[in-house]
C-alpha positions in Angstrom: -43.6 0.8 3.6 -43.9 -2.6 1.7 -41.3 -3.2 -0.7 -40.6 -6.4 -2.9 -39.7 -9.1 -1.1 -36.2 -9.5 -3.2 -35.2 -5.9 -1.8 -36.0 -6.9 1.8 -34.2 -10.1 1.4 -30.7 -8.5 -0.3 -31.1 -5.2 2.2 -30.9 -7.8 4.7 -27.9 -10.0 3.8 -29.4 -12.9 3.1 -29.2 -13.3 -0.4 -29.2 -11.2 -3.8 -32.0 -10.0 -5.4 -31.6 -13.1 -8.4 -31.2 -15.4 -5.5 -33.7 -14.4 -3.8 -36.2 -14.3 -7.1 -35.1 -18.2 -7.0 -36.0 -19.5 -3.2 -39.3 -17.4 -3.8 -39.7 -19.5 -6.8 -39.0 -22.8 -4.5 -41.3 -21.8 -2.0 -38.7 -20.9 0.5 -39.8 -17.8 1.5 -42.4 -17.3 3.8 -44.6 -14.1 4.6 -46.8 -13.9 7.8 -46.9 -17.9 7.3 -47.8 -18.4 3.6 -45.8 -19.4 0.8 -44.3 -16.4 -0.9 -45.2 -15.6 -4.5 -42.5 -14.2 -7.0 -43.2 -10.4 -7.6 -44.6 -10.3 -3.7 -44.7 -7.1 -1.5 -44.3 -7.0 2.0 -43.7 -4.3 5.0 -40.4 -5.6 6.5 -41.6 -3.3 9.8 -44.9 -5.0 10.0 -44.8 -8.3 8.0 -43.4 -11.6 9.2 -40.5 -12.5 6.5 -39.4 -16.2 7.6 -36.8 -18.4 5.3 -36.2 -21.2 5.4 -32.9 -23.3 6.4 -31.8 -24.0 3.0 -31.9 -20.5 2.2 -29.3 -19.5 5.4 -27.4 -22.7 4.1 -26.7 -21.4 1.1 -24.9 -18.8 2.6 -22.5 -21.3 4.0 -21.0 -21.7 0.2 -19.8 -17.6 -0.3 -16.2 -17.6 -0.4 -13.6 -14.7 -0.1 -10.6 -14.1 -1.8 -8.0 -11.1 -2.5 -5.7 -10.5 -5.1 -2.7 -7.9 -6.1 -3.8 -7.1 -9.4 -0.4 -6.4 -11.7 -0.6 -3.6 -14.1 -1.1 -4.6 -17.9 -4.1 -7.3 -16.2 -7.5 -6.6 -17.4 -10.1 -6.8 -14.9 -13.4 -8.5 -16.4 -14.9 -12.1 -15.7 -14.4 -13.1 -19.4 -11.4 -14.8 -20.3 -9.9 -12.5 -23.3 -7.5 -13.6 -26.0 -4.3 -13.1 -26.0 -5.0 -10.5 -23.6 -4.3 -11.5 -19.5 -7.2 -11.3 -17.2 -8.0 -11.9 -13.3 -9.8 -14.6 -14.2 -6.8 -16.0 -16.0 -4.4 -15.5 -13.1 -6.8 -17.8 -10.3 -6.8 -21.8 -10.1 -8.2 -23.6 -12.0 -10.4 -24.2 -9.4 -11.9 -21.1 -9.2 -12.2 -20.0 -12.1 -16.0 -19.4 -13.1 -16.8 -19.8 -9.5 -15.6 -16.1 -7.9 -16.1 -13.0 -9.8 -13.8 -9.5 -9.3 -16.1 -6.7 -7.2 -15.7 -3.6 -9.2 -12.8 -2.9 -11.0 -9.2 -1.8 -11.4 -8.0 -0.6 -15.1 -6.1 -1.8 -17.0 -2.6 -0.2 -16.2 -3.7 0.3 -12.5 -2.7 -2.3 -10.0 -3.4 -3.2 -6.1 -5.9 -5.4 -4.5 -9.1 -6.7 -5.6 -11.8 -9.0 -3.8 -13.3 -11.7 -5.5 -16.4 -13.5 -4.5 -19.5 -15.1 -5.0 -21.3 -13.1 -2.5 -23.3 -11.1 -4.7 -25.1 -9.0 -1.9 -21.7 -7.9 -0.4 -20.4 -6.8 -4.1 -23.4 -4.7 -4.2 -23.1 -3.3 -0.6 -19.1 -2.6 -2.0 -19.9 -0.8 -5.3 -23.3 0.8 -5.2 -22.2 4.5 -4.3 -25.3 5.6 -2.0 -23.2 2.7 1.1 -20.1 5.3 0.9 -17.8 2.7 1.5 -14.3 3.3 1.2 -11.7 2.6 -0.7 -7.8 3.8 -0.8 -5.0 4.2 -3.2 -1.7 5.0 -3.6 -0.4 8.1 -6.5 2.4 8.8 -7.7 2.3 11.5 -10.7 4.6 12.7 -13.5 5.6 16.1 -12.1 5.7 17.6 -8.4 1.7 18.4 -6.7 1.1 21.3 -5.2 -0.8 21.7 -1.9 -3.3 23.7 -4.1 -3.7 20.6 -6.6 -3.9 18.5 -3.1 -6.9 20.5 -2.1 -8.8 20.1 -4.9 -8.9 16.5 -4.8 -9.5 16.9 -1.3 -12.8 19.5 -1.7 -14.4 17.6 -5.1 -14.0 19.3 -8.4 -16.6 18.8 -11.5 -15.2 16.1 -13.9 -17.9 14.6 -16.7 -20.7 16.8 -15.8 -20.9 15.8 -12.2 -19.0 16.7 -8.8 -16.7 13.8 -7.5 -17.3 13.5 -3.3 -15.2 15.1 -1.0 -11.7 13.0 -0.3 -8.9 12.2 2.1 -5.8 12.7 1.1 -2.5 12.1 2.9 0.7 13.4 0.8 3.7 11.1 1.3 6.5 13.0 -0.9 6.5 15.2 -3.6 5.1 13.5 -6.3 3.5 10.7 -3.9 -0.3 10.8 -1.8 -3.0 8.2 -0.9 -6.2 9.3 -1.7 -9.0 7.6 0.0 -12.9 8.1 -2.0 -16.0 6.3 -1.4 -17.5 6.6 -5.1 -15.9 4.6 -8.2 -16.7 6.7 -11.1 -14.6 6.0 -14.7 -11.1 6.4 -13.9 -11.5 8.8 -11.6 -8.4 9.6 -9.8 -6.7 9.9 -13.4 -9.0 12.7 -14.5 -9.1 14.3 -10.7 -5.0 14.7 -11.5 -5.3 15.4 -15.3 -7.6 18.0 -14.1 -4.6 19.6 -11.5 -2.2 19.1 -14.5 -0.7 16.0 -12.5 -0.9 12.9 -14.5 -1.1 10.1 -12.9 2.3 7.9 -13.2 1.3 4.9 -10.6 -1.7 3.8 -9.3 -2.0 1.3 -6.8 -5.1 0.4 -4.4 -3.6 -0.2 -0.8 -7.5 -1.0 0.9 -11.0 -2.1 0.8 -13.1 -0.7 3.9 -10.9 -2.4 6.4 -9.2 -5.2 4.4 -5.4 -4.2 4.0 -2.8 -6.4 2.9 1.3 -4.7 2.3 2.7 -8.2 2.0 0.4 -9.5 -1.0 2.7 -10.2 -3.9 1.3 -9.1 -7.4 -0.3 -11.6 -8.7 -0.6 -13.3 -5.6 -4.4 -14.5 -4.7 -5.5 -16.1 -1.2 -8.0 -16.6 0.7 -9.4 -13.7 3.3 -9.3 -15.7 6.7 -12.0 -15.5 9.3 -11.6 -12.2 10.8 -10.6 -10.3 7.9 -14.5 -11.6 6.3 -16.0 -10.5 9.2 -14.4 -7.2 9.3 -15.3 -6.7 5.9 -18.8 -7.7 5.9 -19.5 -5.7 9.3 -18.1 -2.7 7.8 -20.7 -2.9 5.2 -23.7 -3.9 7.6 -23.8 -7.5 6.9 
């Protein structure tokens, strides 16, 4: 089945679509020996798809980071005024150059990844990869089992059916809730729906990357196994 060539190259891991529309451009892209043109098809089964070494370079240049988002921070790669943002809390140093993958509201808090690797952002948030993501509740008034199981099962919210989700209840008024879609505040209108409002929301993982010991407002860089955990989990 022949696909454009920018798909191929982003299913793959090698760069993102705009990248990709930019090596084709530099005649870095090869298919079955000739020079790729920009808006090119090719069968990734059949064709021979060859790039060349600057392209596998640039790869070299993605950087990972993780950071406890506080509550009251907004997530968004503008800087906002007199409002606090993510991009307001990095160095100076990378500011401009990582970007937040998918979001946290505003009054929610927990970790976030920032990056420049556009393909694994994609892999992260597009919700046909079902990659997971867990966070921490805790809501106004005691949850029921009942309530529990609703999250658990999927319940209409918007128009639309949210996934079935994991849930583990730690007290009372306390449960992690693991989904693997990221619709519009989503857990807050799951427990609005149950007639538990959400009091605290945290987000405790990202596929495998986990971090207890992350201060709010504390950002560092993954280190080398916890970027290759998290880019095998999401077939990179």
């Amino acid at each position: 089945m022949q696909e454009r060539l920018q798909k191929i190259l982003s299913a793959r891991g090698i760069c993102s679509r705009r990248k990709a529309e930019e090596f084709i451009e530099k005649g870095l892209i090869k298919v079955n020996g000739k020079v790729a043109e920009l808006g090119q098809k090719a069968d990734p089964e059949k064709d021979k798809i060859e790039v060349d070494g600057e392209v596998i370079e640039s790869r070299k240049d993605l950087v990972y980071y993780v950071i406890n988002k506080p509550r009251g921070i907004i997530t968004t790669n503008a800087e906002r005024k007199n409002q606090e943002t993510i991009i307001s809390l990095l160095p100076k140093k990378l500011q401009g150059k990582i970007f937040p993958v998918g979001r946290l509201d505003k009054e929610s808090s927990g970790l976030l990844l920032l990056t420049n690797d556009g393909v694994l952002a994609y892999r992260l948030t597009h919700p046909k990869f079902d990659h997971e993501k867990e966070y921490e509740v805790i809501t106004v008034r005691e949850i029921t089992d009942g309530a529990l199981n609703k999250l658990k099962k999927g319940m209409t919210i918007s128009g639309s059916k949210t996934k079935p989700a994991k849930i583990k209840r730690i007290s009372q008024t306390k449960f992690t809730i693991a989904l693997t879609e990221g619709k519009n505040r989503q857990i807050r209108r799951m427990c609005q729906k149950v007639g538990c409002p959400v009091k605290e929301l945290k987000r405790i993982r990202i596929m495998t990357l986990e971090d207890a010991r992350l201060k709010e407002g504390e950002v560092r860089e993954l280190s080398k196994k916890e970027k290759a955990d998290l880019l095998e989990s999401v077939g990179l």
